[in-house]
mmJSON file of the N, C-alpha and C atoms, coordinates in Angstrom:
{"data_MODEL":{"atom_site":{
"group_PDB":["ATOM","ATOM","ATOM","ATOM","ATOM","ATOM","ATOM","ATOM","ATOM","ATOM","ATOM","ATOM","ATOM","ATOM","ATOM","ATOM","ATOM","ATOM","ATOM","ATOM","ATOM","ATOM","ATOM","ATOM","ATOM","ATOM","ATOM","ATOM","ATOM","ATOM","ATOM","ATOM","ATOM","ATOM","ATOM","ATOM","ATOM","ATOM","ATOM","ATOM","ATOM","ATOM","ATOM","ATOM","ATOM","ATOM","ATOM","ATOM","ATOM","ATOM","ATOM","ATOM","ATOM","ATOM","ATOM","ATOM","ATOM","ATOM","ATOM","ATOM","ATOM","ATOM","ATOM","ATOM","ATOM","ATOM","ATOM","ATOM","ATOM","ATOM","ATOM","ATOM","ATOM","ATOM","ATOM","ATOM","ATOM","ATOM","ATOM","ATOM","ATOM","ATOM","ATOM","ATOM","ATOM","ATOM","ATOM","ATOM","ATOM","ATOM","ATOM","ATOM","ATOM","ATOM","ATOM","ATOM","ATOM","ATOM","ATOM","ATOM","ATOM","ATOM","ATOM","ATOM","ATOM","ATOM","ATOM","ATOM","ATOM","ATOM","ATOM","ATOM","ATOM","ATOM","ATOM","ATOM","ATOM","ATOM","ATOM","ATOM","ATOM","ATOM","ATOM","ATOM","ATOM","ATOM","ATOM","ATOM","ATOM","ATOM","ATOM","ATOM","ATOM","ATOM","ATOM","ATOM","ATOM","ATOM","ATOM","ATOM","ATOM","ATOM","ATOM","ATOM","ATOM","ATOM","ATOM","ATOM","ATOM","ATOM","ATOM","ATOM","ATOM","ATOM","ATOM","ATOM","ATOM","ATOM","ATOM","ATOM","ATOM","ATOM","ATOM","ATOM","ATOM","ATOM","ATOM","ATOM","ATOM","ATOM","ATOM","ATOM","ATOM","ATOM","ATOM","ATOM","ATOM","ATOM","ATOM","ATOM","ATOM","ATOM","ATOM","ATOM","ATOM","ATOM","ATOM","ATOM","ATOM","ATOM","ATOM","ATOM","ATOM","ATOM","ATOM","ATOM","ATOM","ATOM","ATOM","ATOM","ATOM","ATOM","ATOM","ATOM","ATOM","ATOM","ATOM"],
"id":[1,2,3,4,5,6,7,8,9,10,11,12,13,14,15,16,17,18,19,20,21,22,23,24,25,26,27,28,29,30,31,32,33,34,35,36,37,38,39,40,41,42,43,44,45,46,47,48,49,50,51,52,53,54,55,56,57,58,59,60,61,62,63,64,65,66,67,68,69,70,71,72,73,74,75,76,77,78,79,80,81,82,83,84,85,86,87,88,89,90,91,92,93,94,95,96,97,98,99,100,101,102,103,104,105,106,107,108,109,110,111,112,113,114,115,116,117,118,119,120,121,122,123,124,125,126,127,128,129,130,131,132,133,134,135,136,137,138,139,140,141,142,143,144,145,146,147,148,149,150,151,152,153,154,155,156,157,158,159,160,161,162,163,164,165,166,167,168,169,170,171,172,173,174,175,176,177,178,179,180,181,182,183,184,185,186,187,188,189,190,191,192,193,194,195,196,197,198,199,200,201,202,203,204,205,206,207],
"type_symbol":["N","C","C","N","C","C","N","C","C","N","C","C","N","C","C","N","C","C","N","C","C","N","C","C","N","C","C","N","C","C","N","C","C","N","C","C","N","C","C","N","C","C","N","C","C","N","C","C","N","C","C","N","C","C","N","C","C","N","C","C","N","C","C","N","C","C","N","C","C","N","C","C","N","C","C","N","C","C","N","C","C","N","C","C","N","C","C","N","C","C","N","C","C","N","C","C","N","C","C","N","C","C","N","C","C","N","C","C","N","C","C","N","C","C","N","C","C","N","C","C","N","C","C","N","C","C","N","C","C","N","C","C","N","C","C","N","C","C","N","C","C","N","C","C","N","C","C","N","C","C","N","C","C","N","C","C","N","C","C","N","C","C","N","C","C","N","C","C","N","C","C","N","C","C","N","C","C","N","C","C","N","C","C","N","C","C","N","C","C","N","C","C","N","C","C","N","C","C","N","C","C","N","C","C","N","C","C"],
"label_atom_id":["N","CA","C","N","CA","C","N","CA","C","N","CA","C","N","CA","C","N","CA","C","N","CA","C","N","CA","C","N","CA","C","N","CA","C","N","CA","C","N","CA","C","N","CA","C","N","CA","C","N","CA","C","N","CA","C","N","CA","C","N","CA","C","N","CA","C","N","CA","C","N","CA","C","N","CA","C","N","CA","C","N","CA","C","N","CA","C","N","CA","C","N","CA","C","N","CA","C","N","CA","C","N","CA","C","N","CA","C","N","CA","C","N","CA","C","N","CA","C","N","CA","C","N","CA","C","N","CA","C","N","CA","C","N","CA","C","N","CA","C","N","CA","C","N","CA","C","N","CA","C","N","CA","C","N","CA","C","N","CA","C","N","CA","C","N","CA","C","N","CA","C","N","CA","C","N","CA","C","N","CA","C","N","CA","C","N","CA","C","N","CA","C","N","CA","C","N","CA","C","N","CA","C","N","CA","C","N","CA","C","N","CA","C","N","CA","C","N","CA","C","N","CA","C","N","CA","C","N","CA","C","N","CA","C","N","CA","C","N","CA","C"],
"label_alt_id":[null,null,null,null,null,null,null,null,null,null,null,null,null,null,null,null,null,null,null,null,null,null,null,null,null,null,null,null,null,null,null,null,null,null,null,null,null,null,null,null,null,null,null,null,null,null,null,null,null,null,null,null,null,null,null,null,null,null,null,null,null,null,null,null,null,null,null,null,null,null,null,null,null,null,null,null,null,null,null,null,null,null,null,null,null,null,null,null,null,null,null,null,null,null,null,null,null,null,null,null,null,null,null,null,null,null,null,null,null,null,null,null,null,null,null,null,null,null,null,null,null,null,null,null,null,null,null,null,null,null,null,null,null,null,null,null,null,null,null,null,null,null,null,null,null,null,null,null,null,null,null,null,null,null,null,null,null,null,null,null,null,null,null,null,null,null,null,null,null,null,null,null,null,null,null,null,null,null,null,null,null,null,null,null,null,null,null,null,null,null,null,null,null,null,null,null,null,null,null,null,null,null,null,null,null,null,null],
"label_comp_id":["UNK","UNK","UNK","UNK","UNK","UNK","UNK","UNK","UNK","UNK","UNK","UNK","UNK","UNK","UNK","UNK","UNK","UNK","UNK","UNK","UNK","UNK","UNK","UNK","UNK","UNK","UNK","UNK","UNK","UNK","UNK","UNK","UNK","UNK","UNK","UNK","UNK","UNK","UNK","UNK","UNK","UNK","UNK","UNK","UNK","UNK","UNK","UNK","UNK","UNK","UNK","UNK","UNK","UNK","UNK","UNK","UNK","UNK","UNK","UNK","UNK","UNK","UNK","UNK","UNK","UNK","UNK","UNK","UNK","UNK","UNK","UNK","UNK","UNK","UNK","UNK","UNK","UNK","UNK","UNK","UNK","UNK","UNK","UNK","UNK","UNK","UNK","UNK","UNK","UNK","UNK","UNK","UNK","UNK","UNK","UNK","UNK","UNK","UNK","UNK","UNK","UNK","UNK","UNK","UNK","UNK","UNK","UNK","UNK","UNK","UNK","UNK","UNK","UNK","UNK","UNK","UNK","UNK","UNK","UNK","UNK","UNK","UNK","UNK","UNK","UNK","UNK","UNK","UNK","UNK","UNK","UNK","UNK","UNK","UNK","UNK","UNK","UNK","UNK","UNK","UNK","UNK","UNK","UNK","UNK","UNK","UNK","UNK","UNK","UNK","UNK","UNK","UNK","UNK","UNK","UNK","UNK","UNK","UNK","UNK","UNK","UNK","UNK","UNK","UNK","UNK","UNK","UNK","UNK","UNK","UNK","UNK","UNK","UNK","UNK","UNK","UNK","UNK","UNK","UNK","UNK","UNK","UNK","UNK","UNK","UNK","UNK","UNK","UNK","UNK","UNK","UNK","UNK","UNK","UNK","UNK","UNK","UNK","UNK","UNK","UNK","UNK","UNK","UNK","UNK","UNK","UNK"],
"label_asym_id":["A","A","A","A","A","A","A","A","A","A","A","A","A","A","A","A","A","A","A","A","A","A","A","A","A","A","A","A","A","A","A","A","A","A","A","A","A","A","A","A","A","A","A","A","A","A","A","A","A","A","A","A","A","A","A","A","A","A","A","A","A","A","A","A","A","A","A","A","A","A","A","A","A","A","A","A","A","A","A","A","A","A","A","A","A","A","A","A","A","A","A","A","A","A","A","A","A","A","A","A","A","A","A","A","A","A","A","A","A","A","A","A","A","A","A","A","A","A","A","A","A","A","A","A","A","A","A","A","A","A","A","A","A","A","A","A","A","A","A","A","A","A","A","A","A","A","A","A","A","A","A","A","A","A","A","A","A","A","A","A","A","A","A","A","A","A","A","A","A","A","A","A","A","A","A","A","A","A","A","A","A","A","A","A","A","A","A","A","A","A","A","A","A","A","A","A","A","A","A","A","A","A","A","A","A","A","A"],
"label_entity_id":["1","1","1","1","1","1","1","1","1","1","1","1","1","1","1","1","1","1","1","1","1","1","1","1","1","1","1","1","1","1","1","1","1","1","1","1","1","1","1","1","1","1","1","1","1","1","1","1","1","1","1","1","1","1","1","1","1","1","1","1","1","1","1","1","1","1","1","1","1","1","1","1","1","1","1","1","1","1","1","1","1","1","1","1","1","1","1","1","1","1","1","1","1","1","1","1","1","1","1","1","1","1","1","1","1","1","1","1","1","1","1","1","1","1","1","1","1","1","1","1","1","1","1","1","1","1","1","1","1","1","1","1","1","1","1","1","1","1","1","1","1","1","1","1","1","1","1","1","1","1","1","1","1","1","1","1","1","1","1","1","1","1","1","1","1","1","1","1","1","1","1","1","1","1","1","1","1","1","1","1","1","1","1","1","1","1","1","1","1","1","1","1","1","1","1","1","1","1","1","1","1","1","1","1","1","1","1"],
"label_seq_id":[1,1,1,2,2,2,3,3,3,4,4,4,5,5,5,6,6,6,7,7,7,8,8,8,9,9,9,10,10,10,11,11,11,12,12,12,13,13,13,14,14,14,15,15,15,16,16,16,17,17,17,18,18,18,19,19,19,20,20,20,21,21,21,22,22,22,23,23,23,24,24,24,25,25,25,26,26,26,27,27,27,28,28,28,29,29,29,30,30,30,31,31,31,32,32,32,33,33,33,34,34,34,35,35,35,36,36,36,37,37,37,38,38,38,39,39,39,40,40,40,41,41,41,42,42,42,43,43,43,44,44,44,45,45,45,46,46,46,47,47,47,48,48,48,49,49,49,50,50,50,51,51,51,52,52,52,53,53,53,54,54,54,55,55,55,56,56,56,57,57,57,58,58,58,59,59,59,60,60,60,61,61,61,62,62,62,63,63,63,64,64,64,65,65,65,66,66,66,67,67,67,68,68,68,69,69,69],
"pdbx_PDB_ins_code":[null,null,null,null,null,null,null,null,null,null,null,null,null,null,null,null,null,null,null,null,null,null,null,null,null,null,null,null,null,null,null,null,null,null,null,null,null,null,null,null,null,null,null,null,null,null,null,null,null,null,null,null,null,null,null,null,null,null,null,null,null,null,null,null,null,null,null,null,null,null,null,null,null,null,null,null,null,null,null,null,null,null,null,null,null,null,null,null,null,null,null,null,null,null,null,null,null,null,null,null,null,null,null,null,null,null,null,null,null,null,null,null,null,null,null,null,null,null,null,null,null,null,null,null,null,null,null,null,null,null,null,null,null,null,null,null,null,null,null,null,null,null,null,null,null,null,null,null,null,null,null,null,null,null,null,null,null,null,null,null,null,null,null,null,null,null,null,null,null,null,null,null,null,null,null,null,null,null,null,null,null,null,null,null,null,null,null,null,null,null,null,null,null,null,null,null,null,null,null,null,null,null,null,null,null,null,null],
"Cartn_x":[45.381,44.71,44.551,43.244,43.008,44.464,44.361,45.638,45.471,43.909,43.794,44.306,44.679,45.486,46.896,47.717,49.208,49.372,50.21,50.716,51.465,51.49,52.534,53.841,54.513,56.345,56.463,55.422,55.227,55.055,56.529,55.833,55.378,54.127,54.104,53.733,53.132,52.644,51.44,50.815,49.608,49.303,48.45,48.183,46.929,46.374,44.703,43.675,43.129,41.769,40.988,39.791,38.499,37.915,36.525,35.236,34.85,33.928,33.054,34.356,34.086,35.217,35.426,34.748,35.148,36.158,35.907,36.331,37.903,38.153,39.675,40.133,39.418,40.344,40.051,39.544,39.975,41.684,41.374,42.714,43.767,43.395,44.613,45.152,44.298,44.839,45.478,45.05,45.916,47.335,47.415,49.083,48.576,47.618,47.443,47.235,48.139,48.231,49.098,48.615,48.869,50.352,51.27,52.713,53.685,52.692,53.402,53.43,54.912,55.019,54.572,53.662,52.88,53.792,54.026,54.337,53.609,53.208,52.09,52.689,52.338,53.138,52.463,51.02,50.341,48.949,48.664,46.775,46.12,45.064,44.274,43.394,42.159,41.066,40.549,41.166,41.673,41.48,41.786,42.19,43.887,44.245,45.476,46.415,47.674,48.148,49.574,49.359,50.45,51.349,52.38,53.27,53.363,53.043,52.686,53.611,54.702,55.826,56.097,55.946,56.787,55.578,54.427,53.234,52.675,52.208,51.693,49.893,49.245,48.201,46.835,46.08,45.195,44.373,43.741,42.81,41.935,40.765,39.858,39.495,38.652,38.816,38.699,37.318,36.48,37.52,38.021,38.9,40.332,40.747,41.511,41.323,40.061,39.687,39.608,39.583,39.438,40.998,42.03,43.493,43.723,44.278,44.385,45.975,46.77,47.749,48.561],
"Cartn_y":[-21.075,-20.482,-18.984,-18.239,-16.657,-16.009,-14.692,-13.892,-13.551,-13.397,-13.254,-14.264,-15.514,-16.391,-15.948,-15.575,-14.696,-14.551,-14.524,-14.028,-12.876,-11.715,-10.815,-10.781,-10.321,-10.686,-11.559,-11.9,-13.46,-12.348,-13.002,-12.923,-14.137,-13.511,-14.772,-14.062,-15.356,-15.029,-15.26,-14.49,-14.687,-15.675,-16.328,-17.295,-17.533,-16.756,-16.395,-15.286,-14.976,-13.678,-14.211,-14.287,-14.595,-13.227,-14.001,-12.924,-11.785,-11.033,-10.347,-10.008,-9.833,-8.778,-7.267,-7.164,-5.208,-5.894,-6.207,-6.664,-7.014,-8.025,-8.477,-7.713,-6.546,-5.216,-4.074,-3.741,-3.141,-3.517,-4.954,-5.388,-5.041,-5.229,-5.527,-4.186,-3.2,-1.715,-1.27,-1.438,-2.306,-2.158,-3.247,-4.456,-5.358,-6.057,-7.374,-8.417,-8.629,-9.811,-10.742,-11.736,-13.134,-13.147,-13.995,-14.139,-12.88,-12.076,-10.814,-11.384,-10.53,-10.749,-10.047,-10.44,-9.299,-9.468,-8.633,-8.883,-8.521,-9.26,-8.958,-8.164,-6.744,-5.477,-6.062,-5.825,-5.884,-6.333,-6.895,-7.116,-6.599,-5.904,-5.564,-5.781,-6.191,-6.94,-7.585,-8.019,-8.855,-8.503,-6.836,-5.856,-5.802,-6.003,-6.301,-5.022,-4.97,-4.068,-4.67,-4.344,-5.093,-4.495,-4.809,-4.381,-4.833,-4.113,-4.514,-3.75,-4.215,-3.526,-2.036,-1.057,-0.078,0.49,0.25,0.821,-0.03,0.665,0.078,0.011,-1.212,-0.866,-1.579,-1.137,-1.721,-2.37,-3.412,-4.546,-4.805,-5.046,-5.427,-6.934,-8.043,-9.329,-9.488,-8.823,-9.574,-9.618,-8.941,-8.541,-9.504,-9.355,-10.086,-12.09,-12.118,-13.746,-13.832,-12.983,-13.221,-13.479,-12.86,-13.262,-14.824,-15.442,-16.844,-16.383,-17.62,-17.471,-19.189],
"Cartn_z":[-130.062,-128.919,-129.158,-128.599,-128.857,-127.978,-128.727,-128.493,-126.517,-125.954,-124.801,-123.877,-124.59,-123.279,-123.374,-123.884,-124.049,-122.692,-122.119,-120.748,-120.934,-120.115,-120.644,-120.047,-121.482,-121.556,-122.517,-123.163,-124.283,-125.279,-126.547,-128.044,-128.467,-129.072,-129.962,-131.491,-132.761,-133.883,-134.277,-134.915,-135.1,-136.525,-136.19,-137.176,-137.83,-137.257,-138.297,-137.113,-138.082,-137.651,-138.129,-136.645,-136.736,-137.374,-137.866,-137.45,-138.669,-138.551,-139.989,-140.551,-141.714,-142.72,-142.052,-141.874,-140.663,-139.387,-138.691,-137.834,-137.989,-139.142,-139.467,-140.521,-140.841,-141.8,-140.522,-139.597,-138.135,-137.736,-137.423,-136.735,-137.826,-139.22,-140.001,-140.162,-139.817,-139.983,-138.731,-137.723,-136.174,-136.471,-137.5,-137.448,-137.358,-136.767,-136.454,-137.382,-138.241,-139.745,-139.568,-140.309,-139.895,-140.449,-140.093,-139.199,-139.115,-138.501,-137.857,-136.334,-135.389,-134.371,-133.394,-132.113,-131.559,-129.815,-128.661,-127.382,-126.343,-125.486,-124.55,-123.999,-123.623,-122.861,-121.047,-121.053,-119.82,-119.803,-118.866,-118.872,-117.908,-118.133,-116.743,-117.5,-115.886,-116.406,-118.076,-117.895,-119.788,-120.727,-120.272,-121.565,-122.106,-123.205,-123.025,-123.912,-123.283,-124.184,-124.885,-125.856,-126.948,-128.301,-128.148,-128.904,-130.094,-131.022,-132.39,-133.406,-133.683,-134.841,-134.047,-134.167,-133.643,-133.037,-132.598,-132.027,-130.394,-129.661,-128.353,-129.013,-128.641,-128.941,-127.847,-127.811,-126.259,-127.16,-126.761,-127.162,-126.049,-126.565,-125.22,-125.678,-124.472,-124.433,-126.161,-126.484,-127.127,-128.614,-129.255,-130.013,-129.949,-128.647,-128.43,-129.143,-128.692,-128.957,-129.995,-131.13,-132.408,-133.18,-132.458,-133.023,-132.464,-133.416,-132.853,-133.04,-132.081,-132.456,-132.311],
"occupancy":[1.0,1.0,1.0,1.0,1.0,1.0,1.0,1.0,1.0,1.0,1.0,1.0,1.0,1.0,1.0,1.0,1.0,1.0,1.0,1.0,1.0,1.0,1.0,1.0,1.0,1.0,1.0,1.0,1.0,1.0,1.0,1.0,1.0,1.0,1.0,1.0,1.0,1.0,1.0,1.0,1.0,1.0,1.0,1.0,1.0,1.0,1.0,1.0,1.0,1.0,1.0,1.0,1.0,1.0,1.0,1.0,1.0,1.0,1.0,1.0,1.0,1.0,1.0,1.0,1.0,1.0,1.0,1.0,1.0,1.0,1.0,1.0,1.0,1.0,1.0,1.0,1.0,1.0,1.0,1.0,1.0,1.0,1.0,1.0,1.0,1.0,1.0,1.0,1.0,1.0,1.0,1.0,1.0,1.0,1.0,1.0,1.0,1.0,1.0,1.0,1.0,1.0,1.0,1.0,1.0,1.0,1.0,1.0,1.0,1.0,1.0,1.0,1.0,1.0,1.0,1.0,1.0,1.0,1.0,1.0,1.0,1.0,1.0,1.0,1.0,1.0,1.0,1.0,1.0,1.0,1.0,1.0,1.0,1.0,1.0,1.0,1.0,1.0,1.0,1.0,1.0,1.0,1.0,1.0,1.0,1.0,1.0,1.0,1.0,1.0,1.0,1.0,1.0,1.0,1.0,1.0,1.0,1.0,1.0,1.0,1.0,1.0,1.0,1.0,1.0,1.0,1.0,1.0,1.0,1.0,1.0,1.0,1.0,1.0,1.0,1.0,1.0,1.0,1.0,1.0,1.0,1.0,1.0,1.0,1.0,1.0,1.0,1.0,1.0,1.0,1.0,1.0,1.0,1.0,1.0,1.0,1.0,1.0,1.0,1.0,1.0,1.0,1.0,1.0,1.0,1.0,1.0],
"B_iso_or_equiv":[0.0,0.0,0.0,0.0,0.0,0.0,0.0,0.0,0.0,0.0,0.0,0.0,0.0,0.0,0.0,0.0,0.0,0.0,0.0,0.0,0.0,0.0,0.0,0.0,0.0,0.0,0.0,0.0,0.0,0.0,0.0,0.0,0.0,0.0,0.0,0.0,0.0,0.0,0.0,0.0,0.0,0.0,0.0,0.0,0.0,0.0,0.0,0.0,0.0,0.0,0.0,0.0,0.0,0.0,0.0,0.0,0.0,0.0,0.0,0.0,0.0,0.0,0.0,0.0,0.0,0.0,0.0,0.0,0.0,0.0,0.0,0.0,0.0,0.0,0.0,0.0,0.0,0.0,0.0,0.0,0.0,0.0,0.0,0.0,0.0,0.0,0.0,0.0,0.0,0.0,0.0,0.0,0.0,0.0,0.0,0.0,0.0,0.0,0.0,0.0,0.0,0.0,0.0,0.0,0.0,0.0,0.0,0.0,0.0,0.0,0.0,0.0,0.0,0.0,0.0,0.0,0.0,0.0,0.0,0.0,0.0,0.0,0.0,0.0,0.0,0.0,0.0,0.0,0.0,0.0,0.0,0.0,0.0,0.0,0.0,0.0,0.0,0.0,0.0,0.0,0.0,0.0,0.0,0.0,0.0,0.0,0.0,0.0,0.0,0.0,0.0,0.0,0.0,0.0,0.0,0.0,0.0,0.0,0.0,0.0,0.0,0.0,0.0,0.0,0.0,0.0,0.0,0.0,0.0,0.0,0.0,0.0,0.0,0.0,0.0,0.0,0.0,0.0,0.0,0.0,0.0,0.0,0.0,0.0,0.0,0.0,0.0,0.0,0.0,0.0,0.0,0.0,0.0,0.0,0.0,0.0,0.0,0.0,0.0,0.0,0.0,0.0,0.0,0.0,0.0,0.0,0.0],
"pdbx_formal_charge":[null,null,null,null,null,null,null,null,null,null,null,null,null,null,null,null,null,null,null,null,null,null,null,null,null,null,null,null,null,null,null,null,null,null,null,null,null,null,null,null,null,null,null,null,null,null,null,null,null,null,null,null,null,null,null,null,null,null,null,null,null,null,null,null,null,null,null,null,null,null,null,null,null,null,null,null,null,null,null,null,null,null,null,null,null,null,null,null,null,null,null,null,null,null,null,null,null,null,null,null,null,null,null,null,null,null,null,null,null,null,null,null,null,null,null,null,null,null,null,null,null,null,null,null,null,null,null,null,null,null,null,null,null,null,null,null,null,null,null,null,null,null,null,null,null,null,null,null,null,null,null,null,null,null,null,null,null,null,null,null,null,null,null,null,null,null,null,null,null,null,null,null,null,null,null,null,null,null,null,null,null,null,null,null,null,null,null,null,null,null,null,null,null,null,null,null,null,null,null,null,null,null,null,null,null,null,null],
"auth_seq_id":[1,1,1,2,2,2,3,3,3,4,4,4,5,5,5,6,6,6,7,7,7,8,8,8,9,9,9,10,10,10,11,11,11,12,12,12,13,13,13,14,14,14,15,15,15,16,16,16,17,17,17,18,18,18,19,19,19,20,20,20,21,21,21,22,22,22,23,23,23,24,24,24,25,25,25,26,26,26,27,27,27,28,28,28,29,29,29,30,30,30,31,31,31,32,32,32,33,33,33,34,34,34,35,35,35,36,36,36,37,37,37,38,38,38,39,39,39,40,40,40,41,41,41,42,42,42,43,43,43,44,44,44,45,45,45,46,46,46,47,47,47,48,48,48,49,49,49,50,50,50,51,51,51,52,52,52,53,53,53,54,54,54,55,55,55,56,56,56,57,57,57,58,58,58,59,59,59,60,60,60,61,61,61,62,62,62,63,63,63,64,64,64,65,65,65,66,66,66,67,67,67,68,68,68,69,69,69],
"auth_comp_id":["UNK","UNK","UNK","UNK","UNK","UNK","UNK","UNK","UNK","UNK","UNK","UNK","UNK","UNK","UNK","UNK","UNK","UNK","UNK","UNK","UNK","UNK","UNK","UNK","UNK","UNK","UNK","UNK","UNK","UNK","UNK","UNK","UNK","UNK","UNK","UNK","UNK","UNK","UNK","UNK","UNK","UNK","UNK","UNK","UNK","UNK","UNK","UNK","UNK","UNK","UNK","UNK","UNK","UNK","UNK","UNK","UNK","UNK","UNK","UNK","UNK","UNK","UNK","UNK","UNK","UNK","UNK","UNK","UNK","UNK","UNK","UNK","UNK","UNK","UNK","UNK","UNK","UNK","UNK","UNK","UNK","UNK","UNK","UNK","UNK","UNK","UNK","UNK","UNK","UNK","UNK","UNK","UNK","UNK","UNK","UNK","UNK","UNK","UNK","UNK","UNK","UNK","UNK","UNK","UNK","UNK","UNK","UNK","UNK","UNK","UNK","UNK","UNK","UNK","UNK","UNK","UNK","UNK","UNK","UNK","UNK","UNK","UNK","UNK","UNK","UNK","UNK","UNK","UNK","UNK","UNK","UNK","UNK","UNK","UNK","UNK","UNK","UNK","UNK","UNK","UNK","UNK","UNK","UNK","UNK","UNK","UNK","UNK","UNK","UNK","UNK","UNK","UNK","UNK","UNK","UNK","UNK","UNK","UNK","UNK","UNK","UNK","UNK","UNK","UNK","UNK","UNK","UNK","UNK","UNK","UNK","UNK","UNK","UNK","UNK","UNK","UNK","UNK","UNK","UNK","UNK","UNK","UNK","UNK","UNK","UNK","UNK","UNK","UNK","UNK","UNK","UNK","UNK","UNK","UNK","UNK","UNK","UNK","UNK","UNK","UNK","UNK","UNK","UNK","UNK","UNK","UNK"],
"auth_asym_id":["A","A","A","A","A","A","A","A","A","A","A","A","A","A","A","A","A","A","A","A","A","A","A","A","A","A","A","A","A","A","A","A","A","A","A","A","A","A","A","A","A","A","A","A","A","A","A","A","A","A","A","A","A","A","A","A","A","A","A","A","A","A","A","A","A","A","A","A","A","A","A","A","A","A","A","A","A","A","A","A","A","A","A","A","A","A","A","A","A","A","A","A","A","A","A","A","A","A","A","A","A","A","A","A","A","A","A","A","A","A","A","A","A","A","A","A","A","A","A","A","A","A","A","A","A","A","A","A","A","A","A","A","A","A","A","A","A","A","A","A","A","A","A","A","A","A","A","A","A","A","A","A","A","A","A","A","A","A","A","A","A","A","A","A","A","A","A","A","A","A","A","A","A","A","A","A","A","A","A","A","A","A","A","A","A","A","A","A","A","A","A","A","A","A","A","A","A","A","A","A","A","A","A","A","A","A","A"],
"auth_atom_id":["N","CA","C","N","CA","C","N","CA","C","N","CA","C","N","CA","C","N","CA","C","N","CA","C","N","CA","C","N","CA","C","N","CA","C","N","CA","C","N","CA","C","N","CA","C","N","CA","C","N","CA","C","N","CA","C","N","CA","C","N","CA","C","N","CA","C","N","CA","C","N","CA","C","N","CA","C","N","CA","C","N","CA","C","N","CA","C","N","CA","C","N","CA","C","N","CA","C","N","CA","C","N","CA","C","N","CA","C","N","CA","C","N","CA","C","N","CA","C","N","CA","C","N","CA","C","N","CA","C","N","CA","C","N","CA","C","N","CA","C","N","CA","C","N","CA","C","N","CA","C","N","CA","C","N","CA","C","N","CA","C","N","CA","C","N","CA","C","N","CA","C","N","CA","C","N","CA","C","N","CA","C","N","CA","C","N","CA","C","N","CA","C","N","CA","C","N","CA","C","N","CA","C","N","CA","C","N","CA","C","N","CA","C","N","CA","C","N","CA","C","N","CA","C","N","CA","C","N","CA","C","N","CA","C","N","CA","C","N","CA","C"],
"pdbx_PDB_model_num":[1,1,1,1,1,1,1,1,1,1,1,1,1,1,1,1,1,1,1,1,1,1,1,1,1,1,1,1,1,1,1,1,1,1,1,1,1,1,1,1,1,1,1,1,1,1,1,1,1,1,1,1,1,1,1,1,1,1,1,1,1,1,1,1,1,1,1,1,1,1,1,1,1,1,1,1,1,1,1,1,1,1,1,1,1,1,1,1,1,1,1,1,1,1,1,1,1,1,1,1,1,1,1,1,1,1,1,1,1,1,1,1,1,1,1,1,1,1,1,1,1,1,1,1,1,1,1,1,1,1,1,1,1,1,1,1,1,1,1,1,1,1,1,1,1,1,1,1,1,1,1,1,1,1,1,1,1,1,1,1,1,1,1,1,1,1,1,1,1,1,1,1,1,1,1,1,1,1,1,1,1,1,1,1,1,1,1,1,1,1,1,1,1,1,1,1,1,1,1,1,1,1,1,1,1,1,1]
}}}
């Protein structure tokens, strides 16, 4: 399921990146690589903010749907 269904207070792991090659070397410069552990901090309007190794980082939907986890 995309990283945007996460509830926050949920870790979970990521298990593949959608989408162009820019797009999944964006995220991967992020943190966002596959079985790294990510924690839903908060969501507003299903922008999400997430804890990624020692960094807070904001994601918006569309971005979000591309982390599967």
């Amino acid at each position: 399921m995309p990283l945007s269904m996460a509830r926050p207070g949920e870790t979970v792991t990521i298990r593949k990146i959608t989408g162009k090659d820019e797009v999944r070397q964006h995220l991967a410069e992020l943190g966002f690589v596959v079985d790294s552990t990510v924690t839903v901090i908060s969501e507003i309007a299903g922008n999400l903010i997430l804890q990624v190794k020692e960094s807070r980082v904001a994601l918006d939907r569309t971005l979000a749907n591309r982390v599967i986890i």
